[in-house]
C-alpha positions in Angstrom: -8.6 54.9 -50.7 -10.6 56.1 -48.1 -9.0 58.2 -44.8 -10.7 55.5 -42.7 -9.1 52.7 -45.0 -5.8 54.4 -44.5 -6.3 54.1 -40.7 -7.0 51.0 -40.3 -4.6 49.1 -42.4 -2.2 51.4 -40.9 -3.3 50.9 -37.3 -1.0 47.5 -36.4 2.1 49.2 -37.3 1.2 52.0 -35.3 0.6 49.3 -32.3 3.6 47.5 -32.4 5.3 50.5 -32.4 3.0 51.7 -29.2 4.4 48.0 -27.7 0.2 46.9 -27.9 1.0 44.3 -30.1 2.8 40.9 -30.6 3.3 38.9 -33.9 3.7 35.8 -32.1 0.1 34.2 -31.5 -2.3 35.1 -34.7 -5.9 35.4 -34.6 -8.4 36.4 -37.6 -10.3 40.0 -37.6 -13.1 40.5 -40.6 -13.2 43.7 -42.5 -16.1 43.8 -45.0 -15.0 40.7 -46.9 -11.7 40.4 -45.7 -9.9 37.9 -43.5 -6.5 39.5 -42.1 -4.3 37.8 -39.7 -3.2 40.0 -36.8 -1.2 39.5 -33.7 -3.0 39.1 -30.4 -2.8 42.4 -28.4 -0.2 41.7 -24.9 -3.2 43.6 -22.8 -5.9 40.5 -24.1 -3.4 37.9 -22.7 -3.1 35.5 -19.7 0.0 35.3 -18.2 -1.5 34.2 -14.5 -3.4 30.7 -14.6 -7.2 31.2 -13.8 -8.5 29.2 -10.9 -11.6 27.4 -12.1 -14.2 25.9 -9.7 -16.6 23.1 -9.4 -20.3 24.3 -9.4 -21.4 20.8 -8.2 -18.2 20.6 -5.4 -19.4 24.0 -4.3 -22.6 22.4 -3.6 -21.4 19.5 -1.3 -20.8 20.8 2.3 -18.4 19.3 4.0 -21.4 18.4 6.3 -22.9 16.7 3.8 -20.1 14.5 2.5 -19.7 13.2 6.4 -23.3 12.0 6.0 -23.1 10.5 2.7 -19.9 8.3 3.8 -20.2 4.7 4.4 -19.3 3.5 7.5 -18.0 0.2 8.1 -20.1 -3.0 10.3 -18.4 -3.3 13.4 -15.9 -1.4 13.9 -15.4 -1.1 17.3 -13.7 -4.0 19.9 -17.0 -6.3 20.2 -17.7 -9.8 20.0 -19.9 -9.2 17.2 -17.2 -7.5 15.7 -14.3 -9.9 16.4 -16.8 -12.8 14.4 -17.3 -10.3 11.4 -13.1 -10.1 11.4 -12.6 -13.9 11.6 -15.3 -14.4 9.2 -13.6 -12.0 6.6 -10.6 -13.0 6.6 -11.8 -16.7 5.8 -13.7 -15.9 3.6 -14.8 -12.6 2.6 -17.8 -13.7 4.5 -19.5 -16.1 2.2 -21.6 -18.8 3.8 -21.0 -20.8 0.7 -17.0 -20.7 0.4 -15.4 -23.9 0.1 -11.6 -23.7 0.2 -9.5 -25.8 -1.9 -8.6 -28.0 1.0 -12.4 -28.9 1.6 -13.1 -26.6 4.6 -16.7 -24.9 4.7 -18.5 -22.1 5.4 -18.1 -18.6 6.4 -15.7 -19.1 9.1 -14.0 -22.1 7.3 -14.4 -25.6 9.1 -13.8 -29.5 8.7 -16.1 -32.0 9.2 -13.7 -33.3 11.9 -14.7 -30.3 13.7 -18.7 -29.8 13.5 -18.8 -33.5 13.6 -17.4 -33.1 17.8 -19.7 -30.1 18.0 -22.6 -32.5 17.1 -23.5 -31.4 13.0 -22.8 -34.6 10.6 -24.8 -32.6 7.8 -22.0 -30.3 5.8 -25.2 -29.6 3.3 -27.5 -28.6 5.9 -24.3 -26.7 7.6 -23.6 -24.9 4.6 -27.2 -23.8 3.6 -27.7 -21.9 7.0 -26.3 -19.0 8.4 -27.8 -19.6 11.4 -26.1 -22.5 12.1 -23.1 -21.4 10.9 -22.9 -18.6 13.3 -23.7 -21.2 16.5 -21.1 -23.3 15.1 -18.3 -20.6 15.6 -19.7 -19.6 19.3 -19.8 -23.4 20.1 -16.0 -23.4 19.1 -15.1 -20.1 20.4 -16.3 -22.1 24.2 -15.0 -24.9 23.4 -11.6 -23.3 22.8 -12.1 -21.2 25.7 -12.8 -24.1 28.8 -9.6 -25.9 26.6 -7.0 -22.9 26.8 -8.7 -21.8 30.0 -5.4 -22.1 32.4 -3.3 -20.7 29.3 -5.7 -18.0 29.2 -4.6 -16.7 32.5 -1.4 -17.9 32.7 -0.5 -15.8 29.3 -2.7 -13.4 28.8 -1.0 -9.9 28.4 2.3 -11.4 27.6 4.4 -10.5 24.6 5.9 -13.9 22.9 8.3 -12.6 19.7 7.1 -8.8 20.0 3.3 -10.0 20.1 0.7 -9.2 22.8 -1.5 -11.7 23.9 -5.1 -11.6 24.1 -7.9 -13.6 25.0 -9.5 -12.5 21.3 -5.8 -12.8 19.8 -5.5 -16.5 21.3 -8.7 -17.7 20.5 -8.8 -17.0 16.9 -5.1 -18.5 16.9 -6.8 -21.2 17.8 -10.0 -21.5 15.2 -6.8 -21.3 12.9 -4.4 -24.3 14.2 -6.0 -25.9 17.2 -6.1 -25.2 20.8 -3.1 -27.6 21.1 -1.2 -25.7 18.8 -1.6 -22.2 20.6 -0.6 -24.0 23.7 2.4 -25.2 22.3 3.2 -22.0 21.1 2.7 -19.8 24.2 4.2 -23.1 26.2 7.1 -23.0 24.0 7.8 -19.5 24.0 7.1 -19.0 20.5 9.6 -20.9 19.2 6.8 -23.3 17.6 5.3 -22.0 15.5 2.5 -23.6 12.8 1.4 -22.1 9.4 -1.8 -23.4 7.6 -1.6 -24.8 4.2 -1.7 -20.6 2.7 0.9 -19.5 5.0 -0.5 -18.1 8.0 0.9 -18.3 10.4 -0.7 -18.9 14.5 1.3 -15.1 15.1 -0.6 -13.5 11.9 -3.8 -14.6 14.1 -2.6 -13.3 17.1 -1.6 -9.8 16.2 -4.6 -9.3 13.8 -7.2 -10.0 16.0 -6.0 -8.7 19.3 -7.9 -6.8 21.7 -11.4 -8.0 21.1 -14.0 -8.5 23.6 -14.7 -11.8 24.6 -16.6 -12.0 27.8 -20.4 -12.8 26.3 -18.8 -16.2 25.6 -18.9 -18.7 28.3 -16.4 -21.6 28.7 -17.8 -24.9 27.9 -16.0 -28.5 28.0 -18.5 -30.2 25.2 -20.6 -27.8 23.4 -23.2 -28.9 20.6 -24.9 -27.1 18.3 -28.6 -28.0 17.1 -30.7 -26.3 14.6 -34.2 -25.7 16.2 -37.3 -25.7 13.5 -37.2 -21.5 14.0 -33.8 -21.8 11.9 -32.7 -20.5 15.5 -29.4 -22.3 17.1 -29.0 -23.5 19.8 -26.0 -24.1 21.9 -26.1 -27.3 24.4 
């Protein structure tokens, strides 16, 4: 046998006893034709984890992630934005919804209803967005020259740890009646109506609180008519 043979069979034993080597975690070294299996030298280790980062993250700025977020319709106190509300929590927003108690539309009315603000057509009603959307103002007035004196007599109350507002009290309204809400703030909140799901006239009240509601006019007998533009008109 060789000297350099000699060595290098010889050369793990002298490592171990150096403290280079461990017997504990094998790997495979080739000598000519042979396979041998060795211990991984301590110094080769990782004892510490490695951070490891994300070429693509480190390409996104924070800059750049602000201007790729999507930011919500509406979202400040506006009329426009208090109808988006309403309109999503009746219905996701879906001109075509029809609940399972028969009521229509985006914002979820009876027949009863657009029948006294002048539509008799639930198919034309529920094939226009347009109308749809006059419908709701035409309510919203309506509601408004009805609750008009409980408007100021209440407005910025609290009834059972609730403020009330002028947005707050109107869309308690679109949900039980204007004769419900004045029962309810004439009551002192002790009545209290749910609709056929469970919510209740407060759920209204605190959910949609603190929306501006001055572009809407008070208006004892509003109607709605769909002009030949697709345009409504309020009347």
């Amino acid at each position: 046998m060789k000297m350099s043979e000699v060595l290098l069979v010889a050369l793990p034993s002298i490592l171990v006893l150096l403290g280079y080597y461990r017997y504990d975690i094998p790997f495979a070294i080739k000598t000519e034709s042979k396979i041998s299996k060795v211990a991984l030298p301590i110094v080769l280790m990782d004892t510490i984890p490695v951070a490891v980062s994300n070429p693509q993250m480190e390409k996104t700025t924070k800059r750049e992630i602000k201007n790729t977020m999507i930011t919500p319709a509406f979202i400040d106190n506006s009329y426009a934005a208090f109808k988006e509300a309403v309109g999503f929590k009746e219905s996701r927003g879906k001109y075509l919804s029809i609940n399972t108690l028969g009521y229509m539309g985006k914002y979820q009315f009876g027949m009863e209803t657009l029948r006294v603000l002048g539509i008799y057509d639930s198919i034309l009603f529920m094939n226009s967005p347009d109308l749809q959307e006059g419908v709701f103002d035409a309510n919203i007035a309506r509601n408004k020259w009805i609750l008009r004196k409980d408007l100021k007599k209440f407005g910025g109350r609290m009834i059972n740890g609730i403020p009330l507002t002028e947005s707050g009290i109107l869309a308690a309204a679109h949900l039980a009646g204007a004769g419900n809400i004045k029962k309810f703030m004439r009551s002192n909140g002790t009545y209290i109506v749910e609709d056929a799901y469970g919510t209740s006239i407060e759920d209204y009240l605190a959910l949609f609180a603190g929306y501006e509601m001055s572009s809407i006019v008070p208006h004892p007998r509003p109607k709605v008519a769909l002009k030949i533009s697709n345009k409504t008109k309020i009347h």
